[in-house]
Backbone and ligand atoms as CSV (ligand in chain L), in Angstrom:
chain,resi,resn,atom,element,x,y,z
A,1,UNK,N,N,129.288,97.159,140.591
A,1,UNK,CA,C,128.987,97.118,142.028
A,1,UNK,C,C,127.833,96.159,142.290
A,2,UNK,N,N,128.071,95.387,143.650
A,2,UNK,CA,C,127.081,94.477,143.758
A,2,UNK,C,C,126.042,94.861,144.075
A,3,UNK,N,N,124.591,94.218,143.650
A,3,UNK,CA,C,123.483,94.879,144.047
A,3,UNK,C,C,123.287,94.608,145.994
A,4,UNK,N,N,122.046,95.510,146.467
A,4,UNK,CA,C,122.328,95.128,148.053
A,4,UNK,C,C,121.126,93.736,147.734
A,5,UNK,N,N,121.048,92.998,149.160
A,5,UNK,CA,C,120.094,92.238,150.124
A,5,UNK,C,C,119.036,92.598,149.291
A,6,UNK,N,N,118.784,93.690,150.623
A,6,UNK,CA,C,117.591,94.627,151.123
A,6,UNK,C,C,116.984,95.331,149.491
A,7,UNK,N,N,117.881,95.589,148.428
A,7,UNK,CA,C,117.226,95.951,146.733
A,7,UNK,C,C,116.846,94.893,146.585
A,8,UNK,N,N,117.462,93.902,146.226
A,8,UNK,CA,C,116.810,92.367,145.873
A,8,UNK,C,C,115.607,91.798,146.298
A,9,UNK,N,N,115.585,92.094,147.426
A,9,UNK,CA,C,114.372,91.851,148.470
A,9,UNK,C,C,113.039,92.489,148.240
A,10,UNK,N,N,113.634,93.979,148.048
A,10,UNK,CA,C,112.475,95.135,147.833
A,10,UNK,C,C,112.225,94.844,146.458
A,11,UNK,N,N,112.948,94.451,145.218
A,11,UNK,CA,C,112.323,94.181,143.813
A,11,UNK,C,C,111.592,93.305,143.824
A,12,UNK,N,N,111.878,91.832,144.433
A,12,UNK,CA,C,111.318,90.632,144.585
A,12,UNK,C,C,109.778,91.581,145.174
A,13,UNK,N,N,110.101,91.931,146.069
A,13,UNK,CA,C,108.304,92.599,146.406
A,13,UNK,C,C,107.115,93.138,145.414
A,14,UNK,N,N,108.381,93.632,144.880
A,14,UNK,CA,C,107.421,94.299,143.308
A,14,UNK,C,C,107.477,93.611,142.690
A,15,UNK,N,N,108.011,92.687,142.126
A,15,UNK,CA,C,107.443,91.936,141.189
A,15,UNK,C,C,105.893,90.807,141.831
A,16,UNK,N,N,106.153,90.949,142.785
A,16,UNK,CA,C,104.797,90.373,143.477
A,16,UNK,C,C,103.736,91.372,143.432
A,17,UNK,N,N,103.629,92.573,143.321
A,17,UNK,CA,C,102.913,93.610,143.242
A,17,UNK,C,C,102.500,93.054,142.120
A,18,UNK,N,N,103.483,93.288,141.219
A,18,UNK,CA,C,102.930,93.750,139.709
A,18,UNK,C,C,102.168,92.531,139.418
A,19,UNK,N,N,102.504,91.376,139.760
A,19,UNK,CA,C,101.386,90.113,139.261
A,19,UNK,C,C,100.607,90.531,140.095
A,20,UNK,N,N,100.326,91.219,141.244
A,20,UNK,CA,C,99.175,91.089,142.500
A,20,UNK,C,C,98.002,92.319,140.994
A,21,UNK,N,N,98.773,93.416,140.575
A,21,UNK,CA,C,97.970,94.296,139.792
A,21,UNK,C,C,97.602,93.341,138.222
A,22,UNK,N,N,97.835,92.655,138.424
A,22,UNK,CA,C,97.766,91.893,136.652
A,22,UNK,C,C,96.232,91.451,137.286
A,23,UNK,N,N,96.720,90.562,138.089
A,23,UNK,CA,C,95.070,89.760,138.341
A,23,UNK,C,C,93.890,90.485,138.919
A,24,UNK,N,N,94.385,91.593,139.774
A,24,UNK,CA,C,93.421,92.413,139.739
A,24,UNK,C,C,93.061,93.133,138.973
A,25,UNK,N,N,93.654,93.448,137.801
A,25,UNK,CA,C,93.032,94.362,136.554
A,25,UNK,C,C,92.349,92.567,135.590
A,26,UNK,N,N,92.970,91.593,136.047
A,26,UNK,CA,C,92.303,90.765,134.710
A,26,UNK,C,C,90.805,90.520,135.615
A,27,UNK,N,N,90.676,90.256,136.434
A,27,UNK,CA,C,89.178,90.273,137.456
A,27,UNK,C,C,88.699,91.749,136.668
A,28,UNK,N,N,88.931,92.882,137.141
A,28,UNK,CA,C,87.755,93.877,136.346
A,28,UNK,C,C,87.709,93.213,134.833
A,29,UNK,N,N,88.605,92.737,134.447
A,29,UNK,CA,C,88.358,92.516,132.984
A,29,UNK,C,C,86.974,91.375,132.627
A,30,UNK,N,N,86.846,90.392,133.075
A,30,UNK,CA,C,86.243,89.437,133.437
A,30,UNK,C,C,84.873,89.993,134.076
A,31,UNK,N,N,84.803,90.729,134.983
A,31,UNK,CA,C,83.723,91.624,135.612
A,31,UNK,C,C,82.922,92.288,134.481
A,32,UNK,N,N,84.110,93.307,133.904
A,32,UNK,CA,C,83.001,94.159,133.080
A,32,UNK,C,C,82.669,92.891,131.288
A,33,UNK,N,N,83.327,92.006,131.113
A,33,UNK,CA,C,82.502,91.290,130.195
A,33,UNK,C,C,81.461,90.679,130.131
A,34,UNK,N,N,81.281,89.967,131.769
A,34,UNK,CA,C,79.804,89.855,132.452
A,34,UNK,C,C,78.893,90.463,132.188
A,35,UNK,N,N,79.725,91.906,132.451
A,35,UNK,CA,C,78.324,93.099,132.432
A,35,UNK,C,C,78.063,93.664,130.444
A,36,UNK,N,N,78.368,92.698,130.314
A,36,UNK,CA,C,78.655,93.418,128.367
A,36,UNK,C,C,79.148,95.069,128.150
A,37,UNK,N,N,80.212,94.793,128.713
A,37,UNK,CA,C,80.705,96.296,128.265
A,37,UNK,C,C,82.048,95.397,127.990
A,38,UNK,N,N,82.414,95.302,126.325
A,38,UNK,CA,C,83.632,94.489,126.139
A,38,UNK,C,C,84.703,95.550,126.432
A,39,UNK,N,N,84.873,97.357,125.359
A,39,UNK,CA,C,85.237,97.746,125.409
A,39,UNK,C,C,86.224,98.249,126.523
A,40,UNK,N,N,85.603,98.041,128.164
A,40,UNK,CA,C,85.892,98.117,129.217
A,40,UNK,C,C,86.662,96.487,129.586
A,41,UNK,N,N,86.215,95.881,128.886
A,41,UNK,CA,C,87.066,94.718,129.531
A,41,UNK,C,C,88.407,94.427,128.479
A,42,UNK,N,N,88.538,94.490,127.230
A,42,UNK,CA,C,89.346,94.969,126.398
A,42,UNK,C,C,90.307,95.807,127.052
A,43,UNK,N,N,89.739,96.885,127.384
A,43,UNK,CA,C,91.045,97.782,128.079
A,43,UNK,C,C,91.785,97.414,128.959
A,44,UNK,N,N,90.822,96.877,130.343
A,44,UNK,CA,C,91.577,96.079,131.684
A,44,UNK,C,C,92.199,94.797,130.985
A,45,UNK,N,N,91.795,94.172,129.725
A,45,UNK,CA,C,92.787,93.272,129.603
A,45,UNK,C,C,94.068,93.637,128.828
A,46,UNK,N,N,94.185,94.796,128.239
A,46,UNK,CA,C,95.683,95.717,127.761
A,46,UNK,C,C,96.391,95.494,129.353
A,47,UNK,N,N,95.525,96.422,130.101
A,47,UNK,CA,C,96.148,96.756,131.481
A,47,UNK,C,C,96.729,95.772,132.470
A,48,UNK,N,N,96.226,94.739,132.180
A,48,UNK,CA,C,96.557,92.872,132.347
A,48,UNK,C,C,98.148,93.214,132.285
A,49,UNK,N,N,98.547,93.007,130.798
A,49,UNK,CA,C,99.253,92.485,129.507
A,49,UNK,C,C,100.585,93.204,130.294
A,50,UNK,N,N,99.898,94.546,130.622
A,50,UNK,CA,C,101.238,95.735,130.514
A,50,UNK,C,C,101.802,95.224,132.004
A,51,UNK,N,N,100.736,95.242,133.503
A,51,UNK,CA,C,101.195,94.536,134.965
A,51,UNK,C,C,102.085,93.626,134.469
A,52,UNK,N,N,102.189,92.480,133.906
A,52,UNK,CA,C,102.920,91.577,133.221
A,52,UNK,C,C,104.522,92.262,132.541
A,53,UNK,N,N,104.326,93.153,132.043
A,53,UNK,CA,C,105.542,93.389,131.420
A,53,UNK,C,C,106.540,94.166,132.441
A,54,UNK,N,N,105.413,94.365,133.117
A,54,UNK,CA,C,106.194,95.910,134.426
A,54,UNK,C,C,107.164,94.305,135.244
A,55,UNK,N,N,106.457,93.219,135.416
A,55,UNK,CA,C,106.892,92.235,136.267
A,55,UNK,C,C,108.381,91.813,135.985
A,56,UNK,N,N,107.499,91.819,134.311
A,56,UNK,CA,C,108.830,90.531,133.426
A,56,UNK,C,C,109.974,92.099,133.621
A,57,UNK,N,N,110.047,93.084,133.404
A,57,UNK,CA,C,110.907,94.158,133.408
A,57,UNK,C,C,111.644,94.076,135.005
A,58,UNK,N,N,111.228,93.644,135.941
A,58,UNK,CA,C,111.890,93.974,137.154
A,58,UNK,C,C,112.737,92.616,137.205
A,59,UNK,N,N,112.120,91.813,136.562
A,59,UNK,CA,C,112.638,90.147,136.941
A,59,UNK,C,C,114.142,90.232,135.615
A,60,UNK,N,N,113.805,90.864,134.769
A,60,UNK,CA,C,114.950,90.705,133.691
A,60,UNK,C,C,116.178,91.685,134.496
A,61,UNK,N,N,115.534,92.730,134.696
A,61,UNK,CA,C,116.555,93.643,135.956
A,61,UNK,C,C,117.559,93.015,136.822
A,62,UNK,N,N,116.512,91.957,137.850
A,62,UNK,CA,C,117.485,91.196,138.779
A,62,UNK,C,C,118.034,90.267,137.767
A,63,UNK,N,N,117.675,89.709,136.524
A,63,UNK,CA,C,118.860,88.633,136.169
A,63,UNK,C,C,120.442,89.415,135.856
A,64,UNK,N,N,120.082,90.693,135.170
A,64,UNK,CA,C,121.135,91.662,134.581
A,64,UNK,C,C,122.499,91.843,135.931
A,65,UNK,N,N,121.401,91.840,137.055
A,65,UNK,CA,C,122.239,92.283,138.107
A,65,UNK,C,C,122.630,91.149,138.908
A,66,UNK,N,N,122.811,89.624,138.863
A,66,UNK,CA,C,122.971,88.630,138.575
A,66,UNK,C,C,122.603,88.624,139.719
A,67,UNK,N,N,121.382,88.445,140.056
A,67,UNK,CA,C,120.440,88.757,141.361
A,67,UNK,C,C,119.245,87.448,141.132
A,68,UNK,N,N,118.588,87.307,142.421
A,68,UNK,CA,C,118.259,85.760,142.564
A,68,UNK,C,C,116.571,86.077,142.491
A,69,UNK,N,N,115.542,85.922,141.866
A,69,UNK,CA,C,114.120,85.833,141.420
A,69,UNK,C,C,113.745,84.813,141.775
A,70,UNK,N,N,112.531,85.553,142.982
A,70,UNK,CA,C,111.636,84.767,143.597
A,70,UNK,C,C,110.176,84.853,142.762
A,71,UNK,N,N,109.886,84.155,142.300
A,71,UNK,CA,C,108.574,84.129,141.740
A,71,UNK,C,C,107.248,83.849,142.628
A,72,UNK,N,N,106.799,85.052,143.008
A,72,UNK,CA,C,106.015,84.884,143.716
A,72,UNK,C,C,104.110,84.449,144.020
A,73,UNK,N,N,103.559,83.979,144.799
A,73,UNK,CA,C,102.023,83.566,144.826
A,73,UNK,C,C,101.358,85.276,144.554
A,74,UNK,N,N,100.446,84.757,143.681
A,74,UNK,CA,C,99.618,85.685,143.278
A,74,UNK,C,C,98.328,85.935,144.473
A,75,UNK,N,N,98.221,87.184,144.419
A,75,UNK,CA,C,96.905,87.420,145.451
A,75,UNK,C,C,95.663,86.855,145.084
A,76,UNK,N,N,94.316,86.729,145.752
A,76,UNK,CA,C,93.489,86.368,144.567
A,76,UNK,C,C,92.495,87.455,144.759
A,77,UNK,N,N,92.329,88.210,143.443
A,77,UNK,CA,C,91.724,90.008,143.512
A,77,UNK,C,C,90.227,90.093,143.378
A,78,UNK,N,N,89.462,91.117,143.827
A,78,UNK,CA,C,88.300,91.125,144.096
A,78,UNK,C,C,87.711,91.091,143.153
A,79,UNK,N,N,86.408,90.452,143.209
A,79,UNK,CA,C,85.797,89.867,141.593
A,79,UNK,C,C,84.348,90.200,141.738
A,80,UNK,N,N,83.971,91.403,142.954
A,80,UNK,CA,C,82.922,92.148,142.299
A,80,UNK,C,C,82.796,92.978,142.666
A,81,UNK,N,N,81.675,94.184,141.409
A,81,UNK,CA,C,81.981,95.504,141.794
A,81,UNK,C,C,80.427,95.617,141.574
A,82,UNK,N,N,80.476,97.409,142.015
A,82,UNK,CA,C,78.770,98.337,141.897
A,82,UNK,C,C,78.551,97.978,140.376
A,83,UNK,N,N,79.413,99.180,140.100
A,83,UNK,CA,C,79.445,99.678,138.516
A,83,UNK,C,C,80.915,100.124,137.795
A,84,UNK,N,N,80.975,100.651,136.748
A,84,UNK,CA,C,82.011,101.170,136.070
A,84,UNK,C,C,82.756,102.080,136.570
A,85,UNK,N,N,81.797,102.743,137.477
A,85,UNK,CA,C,82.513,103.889,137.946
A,85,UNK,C,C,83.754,103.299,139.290
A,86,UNK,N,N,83.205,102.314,140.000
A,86,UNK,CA,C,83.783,101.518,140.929
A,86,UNK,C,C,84.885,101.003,140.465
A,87,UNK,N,N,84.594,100.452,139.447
A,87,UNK,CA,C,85.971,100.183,139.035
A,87,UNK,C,C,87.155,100.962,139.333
A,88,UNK,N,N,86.711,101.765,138.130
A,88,UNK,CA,C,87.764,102.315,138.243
A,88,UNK,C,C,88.190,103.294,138.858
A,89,UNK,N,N,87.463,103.960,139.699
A,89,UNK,CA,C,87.853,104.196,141.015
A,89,UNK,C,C,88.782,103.199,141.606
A,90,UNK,N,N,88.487,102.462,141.769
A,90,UNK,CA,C,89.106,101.139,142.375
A,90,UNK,C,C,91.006,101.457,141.396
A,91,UNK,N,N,90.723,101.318,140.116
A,91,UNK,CA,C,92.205,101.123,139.382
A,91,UNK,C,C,92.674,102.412,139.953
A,92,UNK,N,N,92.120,103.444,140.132
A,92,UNK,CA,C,93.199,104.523,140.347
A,92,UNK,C,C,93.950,104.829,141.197
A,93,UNK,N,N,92.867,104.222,142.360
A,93,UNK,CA,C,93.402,104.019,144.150
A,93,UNK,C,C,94.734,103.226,143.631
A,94,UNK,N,N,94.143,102.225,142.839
A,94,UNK,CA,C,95.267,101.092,142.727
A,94,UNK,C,C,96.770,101.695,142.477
A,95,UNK,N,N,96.805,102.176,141.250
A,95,UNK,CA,C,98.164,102.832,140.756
A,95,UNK,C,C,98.434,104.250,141.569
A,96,UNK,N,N,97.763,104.820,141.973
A,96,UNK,CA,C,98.192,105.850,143.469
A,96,UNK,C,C,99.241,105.016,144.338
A,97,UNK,N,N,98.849,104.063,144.332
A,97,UNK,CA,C,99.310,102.625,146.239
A,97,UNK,C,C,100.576,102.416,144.937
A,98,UNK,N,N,100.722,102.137,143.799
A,98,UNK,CA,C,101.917,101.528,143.070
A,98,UNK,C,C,102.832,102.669,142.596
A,99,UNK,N,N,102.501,103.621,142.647
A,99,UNK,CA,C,103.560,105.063,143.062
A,99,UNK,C,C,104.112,105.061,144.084
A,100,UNK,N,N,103.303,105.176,145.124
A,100,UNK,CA,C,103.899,105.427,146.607
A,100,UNK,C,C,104.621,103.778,146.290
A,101,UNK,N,N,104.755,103.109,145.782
A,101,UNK,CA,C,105.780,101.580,146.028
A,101,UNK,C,C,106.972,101.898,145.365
A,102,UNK,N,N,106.913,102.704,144.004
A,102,UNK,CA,C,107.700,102.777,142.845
A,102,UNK,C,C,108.908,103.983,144.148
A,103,UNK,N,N,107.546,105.305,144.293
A,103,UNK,CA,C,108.689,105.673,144.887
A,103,UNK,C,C,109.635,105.893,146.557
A,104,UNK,N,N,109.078,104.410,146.944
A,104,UNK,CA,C,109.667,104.054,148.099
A,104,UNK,C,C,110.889,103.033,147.395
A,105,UNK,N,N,111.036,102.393,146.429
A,105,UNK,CA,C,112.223,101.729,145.881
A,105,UNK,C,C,113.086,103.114,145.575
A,106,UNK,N,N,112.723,103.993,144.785
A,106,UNK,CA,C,113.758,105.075,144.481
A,106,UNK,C,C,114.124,105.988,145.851
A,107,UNK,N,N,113.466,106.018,146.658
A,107,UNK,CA,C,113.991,106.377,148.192
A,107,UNK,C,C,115.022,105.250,148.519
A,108,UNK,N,N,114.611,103.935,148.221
A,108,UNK,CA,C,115.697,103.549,148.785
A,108,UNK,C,C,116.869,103.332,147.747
A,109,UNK,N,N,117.063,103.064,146.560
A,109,UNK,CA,C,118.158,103.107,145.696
A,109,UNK,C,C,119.104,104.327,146.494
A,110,UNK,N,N,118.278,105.798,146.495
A,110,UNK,CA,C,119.442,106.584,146.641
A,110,UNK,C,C,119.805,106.744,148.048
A,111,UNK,N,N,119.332,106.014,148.759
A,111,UNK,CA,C,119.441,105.882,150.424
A,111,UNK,C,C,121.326,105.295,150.416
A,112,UNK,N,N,120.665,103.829,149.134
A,112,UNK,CA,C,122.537,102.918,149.413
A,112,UNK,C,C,123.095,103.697,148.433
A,113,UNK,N,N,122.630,104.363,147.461
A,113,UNK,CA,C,123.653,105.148,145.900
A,113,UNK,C,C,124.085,104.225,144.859
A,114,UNK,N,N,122.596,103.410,144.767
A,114,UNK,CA,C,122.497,102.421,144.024
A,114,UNK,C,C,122.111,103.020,142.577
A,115,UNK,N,N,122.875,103.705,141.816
A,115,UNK,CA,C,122.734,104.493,140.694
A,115,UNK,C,C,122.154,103.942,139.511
A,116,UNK,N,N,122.641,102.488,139.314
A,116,UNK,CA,C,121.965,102.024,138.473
A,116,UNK,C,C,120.504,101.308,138.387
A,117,UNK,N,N,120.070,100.878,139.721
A,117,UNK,CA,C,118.536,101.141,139.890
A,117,UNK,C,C,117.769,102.251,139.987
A,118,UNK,N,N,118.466,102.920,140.767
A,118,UNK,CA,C,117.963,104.397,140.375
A,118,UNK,C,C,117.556,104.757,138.947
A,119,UNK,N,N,118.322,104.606,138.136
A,119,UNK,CA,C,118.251,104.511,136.183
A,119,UNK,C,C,116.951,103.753,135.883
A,120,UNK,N,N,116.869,102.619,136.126
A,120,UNK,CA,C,115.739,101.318,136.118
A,120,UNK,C,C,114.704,102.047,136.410
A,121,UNK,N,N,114.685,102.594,137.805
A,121,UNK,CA,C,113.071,102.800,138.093
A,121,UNK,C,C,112.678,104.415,137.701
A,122,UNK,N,N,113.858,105.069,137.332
A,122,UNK,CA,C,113.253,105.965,135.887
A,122,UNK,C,C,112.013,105.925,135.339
A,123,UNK,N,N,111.774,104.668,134.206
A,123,UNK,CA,C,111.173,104.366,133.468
A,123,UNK,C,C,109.803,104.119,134.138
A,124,UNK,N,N,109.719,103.494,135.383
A,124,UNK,CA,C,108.715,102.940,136.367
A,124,UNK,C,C,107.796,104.231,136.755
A,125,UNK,N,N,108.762,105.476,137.245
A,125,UNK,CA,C,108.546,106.654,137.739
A,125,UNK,C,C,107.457,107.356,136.217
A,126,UNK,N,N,107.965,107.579,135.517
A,126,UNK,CA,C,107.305,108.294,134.372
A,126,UNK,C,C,105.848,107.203,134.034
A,127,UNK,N,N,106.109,106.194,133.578
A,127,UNK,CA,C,105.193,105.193,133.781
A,127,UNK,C,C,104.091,105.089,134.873
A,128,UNK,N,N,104.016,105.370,135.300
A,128,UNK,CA,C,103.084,105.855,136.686
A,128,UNK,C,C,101.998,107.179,136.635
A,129,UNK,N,N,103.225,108.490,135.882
A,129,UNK,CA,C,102.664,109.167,135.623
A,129,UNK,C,C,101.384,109.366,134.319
A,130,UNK,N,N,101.465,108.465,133.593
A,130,UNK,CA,C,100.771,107.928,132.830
A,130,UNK,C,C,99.814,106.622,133.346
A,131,UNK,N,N,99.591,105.720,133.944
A,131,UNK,CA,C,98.936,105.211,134.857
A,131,UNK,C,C,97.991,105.553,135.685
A,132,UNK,N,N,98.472,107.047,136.275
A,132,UNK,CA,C,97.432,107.726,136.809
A,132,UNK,C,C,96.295,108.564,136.390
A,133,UNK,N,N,96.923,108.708,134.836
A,133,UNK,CA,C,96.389,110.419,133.944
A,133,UNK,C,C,95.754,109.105,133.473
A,134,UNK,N,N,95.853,107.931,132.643
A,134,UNK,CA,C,95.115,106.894,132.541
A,134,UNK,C,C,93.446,106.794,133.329
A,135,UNK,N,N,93.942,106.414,134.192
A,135,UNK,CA,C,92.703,105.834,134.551
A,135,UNK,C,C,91.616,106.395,135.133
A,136,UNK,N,N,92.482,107.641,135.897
A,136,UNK,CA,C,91.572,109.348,136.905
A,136,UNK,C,C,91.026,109.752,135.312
A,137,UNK,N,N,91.371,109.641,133.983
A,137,UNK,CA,C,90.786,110.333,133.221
A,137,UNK,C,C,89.397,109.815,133.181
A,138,UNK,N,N,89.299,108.513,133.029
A,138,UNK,CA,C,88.035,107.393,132.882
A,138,UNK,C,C,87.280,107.846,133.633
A,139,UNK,N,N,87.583,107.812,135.170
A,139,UNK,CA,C,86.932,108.028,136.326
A,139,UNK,C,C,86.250,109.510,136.143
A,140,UNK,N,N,87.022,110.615,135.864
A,140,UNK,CA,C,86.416,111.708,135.419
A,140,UNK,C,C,84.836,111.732,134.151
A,141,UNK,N,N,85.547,111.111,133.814
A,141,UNK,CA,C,84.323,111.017,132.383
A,141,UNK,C,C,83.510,110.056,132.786
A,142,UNK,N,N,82.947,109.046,133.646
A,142,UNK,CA,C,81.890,108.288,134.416
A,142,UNK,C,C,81.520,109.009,135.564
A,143,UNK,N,N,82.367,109.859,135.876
A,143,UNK,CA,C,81.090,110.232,137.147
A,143,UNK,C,C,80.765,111.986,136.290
A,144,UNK,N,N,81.291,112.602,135.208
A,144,UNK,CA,C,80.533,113.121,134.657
A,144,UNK,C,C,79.376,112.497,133.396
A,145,UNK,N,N,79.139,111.494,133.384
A,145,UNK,CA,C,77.982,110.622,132.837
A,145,UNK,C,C,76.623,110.199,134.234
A,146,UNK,N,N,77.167,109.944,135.154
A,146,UNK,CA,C,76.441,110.147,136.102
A,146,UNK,C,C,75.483,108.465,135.615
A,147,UNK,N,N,74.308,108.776,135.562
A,147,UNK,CA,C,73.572,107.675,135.048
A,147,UNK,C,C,73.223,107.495,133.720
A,148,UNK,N,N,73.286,108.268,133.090
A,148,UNK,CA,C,73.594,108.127,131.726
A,148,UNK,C,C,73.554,107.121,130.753
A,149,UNK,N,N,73.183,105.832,130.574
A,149,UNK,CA,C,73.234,104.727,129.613
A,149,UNK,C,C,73.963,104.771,128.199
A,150,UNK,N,N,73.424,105.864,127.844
A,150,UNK,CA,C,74.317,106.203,126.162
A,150,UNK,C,C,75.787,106.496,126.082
A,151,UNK,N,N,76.082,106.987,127.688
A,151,UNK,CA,C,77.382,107.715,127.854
A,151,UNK,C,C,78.366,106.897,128.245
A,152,UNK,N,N,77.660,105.969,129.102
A,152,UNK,CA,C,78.214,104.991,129.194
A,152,UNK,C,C,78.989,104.169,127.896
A,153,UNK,N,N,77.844,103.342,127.145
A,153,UNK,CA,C,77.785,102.814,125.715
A,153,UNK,C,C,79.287,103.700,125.518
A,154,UNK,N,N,78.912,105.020,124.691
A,154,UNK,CA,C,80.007,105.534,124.453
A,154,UNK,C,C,81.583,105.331,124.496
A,155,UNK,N,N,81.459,105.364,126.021
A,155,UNK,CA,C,82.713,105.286,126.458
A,155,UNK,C,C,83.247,104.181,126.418
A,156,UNK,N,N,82.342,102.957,126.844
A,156,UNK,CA,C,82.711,101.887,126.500
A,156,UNK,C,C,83.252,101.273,124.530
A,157,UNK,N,N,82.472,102.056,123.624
A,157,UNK,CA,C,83.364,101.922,122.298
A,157,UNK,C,C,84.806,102.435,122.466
A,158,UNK,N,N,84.718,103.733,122.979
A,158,UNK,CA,C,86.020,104.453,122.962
A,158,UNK,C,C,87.306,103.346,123.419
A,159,UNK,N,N,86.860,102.818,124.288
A,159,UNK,CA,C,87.718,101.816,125.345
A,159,UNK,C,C,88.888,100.769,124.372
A,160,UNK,N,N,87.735,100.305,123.761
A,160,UNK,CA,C,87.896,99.055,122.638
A,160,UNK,C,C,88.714,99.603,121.815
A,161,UNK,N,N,89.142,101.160,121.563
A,161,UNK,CA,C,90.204,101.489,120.414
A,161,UNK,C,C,91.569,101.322,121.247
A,162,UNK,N,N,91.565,100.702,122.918
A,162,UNK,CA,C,92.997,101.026,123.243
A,162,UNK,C,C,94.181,100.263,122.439
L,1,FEO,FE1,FE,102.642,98.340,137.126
L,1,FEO,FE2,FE,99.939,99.864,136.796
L,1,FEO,O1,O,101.687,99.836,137.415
């Protein structure tokens, strides 16, 4: 079955997302190396790597579905913050806003009974759920460090094992 317009259209969007989240996670990355916390920038640059794969995954999708890829202009993402905690505050808001996207595509797959995107953004859906437990975990453990310097340090080694 042919894919619709309006899916094509709405993937093409996300794949503009997902580069819009690459460069905004590679900016914190870049941010927190400034601030010498590699460990923290190490991680946002995993988190880079993966926006990238979520992209290349939607774009290999529309080729499968012999569907037409618009490669789209990248946003250009905010390149300064308070502190660590801002950050990632900041990433979590972020992947909250890329749920509510993930699951406005699966609202609409089963709107037309587009079954086999529906299947696709499966993977997107669970992925998210991990995205969020991700990064709210960080955020939890910096604002229980509070001002802390050592705890910081800390966390920032931990980072560097991602
Ligand atoms: Fe592509 Fe972080 O979701």
């Amino acid at each position: 079955m042919k894919i619709s317009d309006s899916m094509v259209s709405a993937i093409n969007d996300q794949i503009k997302a997902e580069y819009d989240s690459a460069y905004i996670y590679l900016a914190m990355s870049a941010y927190f190396k400034d601030a010498g916390l590699d460990g923290m920038a190490h991680w946002m640059q995993k988190q880079y790597r993966e926006e990238v794969e979520h992209a290349e995954k939607f774009i290999n999708y529309l080729y499968d579905r012999g569907a037409r890829v618009i490669i789209p202009d990248v946003a250009k993402p905010k390149d300064n913050y308070t502190d660590a905690l801002e950050v990632f505050k900041t990433a979590y808001a972020h992947e909250q806003y890329v749920t509510s996207r993930i699951y406005a595509l699966v609202d609409l797959a089963i709107s037309e009974k587009d079954y086999a995107t529906q299947s696709m953004l499966k993977w997107f859906v669970d992925e998210q759920v991990e995205e969020e437990d991700n990064t709210s975990g960080i955020v939890s453990k910096l604002e229980f460090l509070g001002t802390d310097k050592h705890g910081l340090y800390a966390v920032d080694r931990e980072l560097l094992a991602r």
